[in-house]
C-alpha positions in Angstrom: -19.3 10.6 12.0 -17.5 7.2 11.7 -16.4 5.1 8.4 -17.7 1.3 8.7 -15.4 -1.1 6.7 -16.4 -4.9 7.0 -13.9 -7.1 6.7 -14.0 -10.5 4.8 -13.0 -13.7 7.6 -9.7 -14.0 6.0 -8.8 -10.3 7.1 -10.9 -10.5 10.5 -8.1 -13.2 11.1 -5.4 -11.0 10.5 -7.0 -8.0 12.6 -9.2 -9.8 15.2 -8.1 -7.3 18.2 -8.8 -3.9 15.9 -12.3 -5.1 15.3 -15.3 -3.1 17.0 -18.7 -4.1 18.1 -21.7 -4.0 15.4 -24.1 -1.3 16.1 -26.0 -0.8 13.2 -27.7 3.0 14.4 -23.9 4.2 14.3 -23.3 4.8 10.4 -24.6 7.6 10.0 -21.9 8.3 6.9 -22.4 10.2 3.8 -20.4 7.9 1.9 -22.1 4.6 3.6 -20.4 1.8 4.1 -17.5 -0.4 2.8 -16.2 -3.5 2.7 -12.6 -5.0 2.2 -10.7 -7.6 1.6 -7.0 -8.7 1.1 -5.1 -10.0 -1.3 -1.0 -10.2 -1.8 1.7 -9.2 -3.9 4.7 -10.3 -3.0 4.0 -11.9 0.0 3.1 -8.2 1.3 -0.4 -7.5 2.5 -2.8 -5.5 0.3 -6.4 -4.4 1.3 -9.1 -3.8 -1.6 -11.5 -2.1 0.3 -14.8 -0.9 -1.7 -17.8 1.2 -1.0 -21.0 -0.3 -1.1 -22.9 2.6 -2.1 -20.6 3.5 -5.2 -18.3 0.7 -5.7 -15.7 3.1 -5.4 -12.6 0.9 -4.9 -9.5 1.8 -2.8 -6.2 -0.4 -2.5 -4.3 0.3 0.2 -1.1 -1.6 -0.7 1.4 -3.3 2.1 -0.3 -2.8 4.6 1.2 -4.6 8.2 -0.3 -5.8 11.5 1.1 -2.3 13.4 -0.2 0.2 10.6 -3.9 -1.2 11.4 -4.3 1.8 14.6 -3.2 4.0 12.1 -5.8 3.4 9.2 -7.8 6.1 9.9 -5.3 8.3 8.2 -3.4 6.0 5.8 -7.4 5.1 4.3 -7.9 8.8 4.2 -4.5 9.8 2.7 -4.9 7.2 0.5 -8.6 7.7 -0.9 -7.4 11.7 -1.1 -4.5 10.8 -3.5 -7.0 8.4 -5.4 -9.8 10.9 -5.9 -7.3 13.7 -7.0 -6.0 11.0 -9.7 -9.6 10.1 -10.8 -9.7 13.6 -11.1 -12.2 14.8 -8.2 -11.1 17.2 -6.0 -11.7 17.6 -2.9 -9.5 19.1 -0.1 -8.0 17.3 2.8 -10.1 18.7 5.4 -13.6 18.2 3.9 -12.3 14.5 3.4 -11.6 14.2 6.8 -14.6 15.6 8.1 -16.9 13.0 5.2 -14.1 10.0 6.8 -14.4 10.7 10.4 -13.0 7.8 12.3 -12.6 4.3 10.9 -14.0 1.4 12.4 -13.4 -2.1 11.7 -16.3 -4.7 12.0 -16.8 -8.3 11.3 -18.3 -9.1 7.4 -22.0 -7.9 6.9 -22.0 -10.5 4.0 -22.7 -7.8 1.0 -23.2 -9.8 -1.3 -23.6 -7.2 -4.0 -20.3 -5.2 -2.7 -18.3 -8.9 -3.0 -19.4 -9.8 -6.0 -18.1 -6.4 -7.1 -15.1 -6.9 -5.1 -14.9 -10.6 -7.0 -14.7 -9.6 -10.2 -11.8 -7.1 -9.5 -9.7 -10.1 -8.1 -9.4 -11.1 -12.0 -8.2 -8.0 -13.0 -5.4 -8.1 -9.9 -4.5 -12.3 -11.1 -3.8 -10.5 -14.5 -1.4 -8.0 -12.9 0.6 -10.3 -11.1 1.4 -11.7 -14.5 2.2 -8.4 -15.7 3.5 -6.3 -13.3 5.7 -9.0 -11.2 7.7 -7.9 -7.8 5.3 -5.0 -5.9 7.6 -2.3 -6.3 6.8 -2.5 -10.1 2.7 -1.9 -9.3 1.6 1.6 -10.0 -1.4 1.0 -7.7 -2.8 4.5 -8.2 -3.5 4.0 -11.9 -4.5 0.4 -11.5 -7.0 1.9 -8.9 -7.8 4.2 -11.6 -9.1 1.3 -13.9 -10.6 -0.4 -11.8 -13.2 3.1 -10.7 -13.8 3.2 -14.5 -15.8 0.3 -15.1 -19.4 0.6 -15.7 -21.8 -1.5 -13.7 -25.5 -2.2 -14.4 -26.4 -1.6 -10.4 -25.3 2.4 -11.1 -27.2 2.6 -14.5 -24.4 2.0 -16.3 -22.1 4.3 -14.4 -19.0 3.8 -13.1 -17.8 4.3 -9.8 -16.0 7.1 -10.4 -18.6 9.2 -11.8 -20.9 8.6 -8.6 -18.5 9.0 -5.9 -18.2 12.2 -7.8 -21.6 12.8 -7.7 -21.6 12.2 -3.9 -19.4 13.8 -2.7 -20.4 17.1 -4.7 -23.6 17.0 -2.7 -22.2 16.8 0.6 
């Protein structure tokens, strides 16, 4: 079982020799897909990367060029950290058997999973402001926010409460 993420151009750019071949049979995920994008702090590299199916949103903060073979465990790491904060639990196995291996692919164009990821970006200007130099950014509760807001696509939930849901069910 493999993790699609879709990357916006910008990021393809940045990651053009990671990317893999679109096959649509191969996601056969639990979670479904995701898609990410980048934005900076600092001047250092930070990927929001959400999933379609539960707007679930993950930053993965400073990440470089040489970290990208290893994002199958720094997204996995990560997203285990970010759940135990948002207060699911899961252990690190079961996560890794959900996650599989990442792949990287070219932008499906999700327009629903942008727009998501577009409204978040306002939230991140505002933290620039107040935050400042990246060592000041405590990403994990900012990530926390961010999974707390309700949208109308999820009946009003937010994503925390349906990744929740998910992943109870597998």
């Amino acid at each position: 079982m493999d993790t699609h993420i879709f990357l916006s151009r910008k990021l393809e750019k940045l990651v053009a020799n990671s990317l893999s071949q679109v096959t649509e049979s191969e996601n056969d995920n639990a979670l479904g897909s995701w898609n990410a994008n980048i934005f900076y702090v600092d001047r250092k590299k930070c990927w929001m990367i959400t999933n379609s199916t539960t707007f679930y949103t993950l930053i993965l903060e400073d990440i470089t060029n040489k970290e990208v073979k290893h994002l199958t465990e720094i997204f996995t790491h990560t997203l285990l950290v970010q759940l135990e904060v948002d207060g699911i639990k899961i252990s690190l196995p079961d996560l890794q058997r959900v996650i599989g291996e990442i792949k990287l692919f070219p932008t499906n164009n999700d327009k629903r999973t942008l727009g998501v990821q577009n409204s978040l970006k306002v939230n991140i200007a505002d933290w620039k402001y107040q935050y400042g130099a990246f060592i000041n950014w405590p990403f994990r509760d900012l990530n926390h926010i961010l999974n707390k807001v309700p949208y109308k696509q999820l009946g009003w939930k937010n994503p925390k409460e349906t990744m929740k849901e998910i992943l109870s069910e597998i």
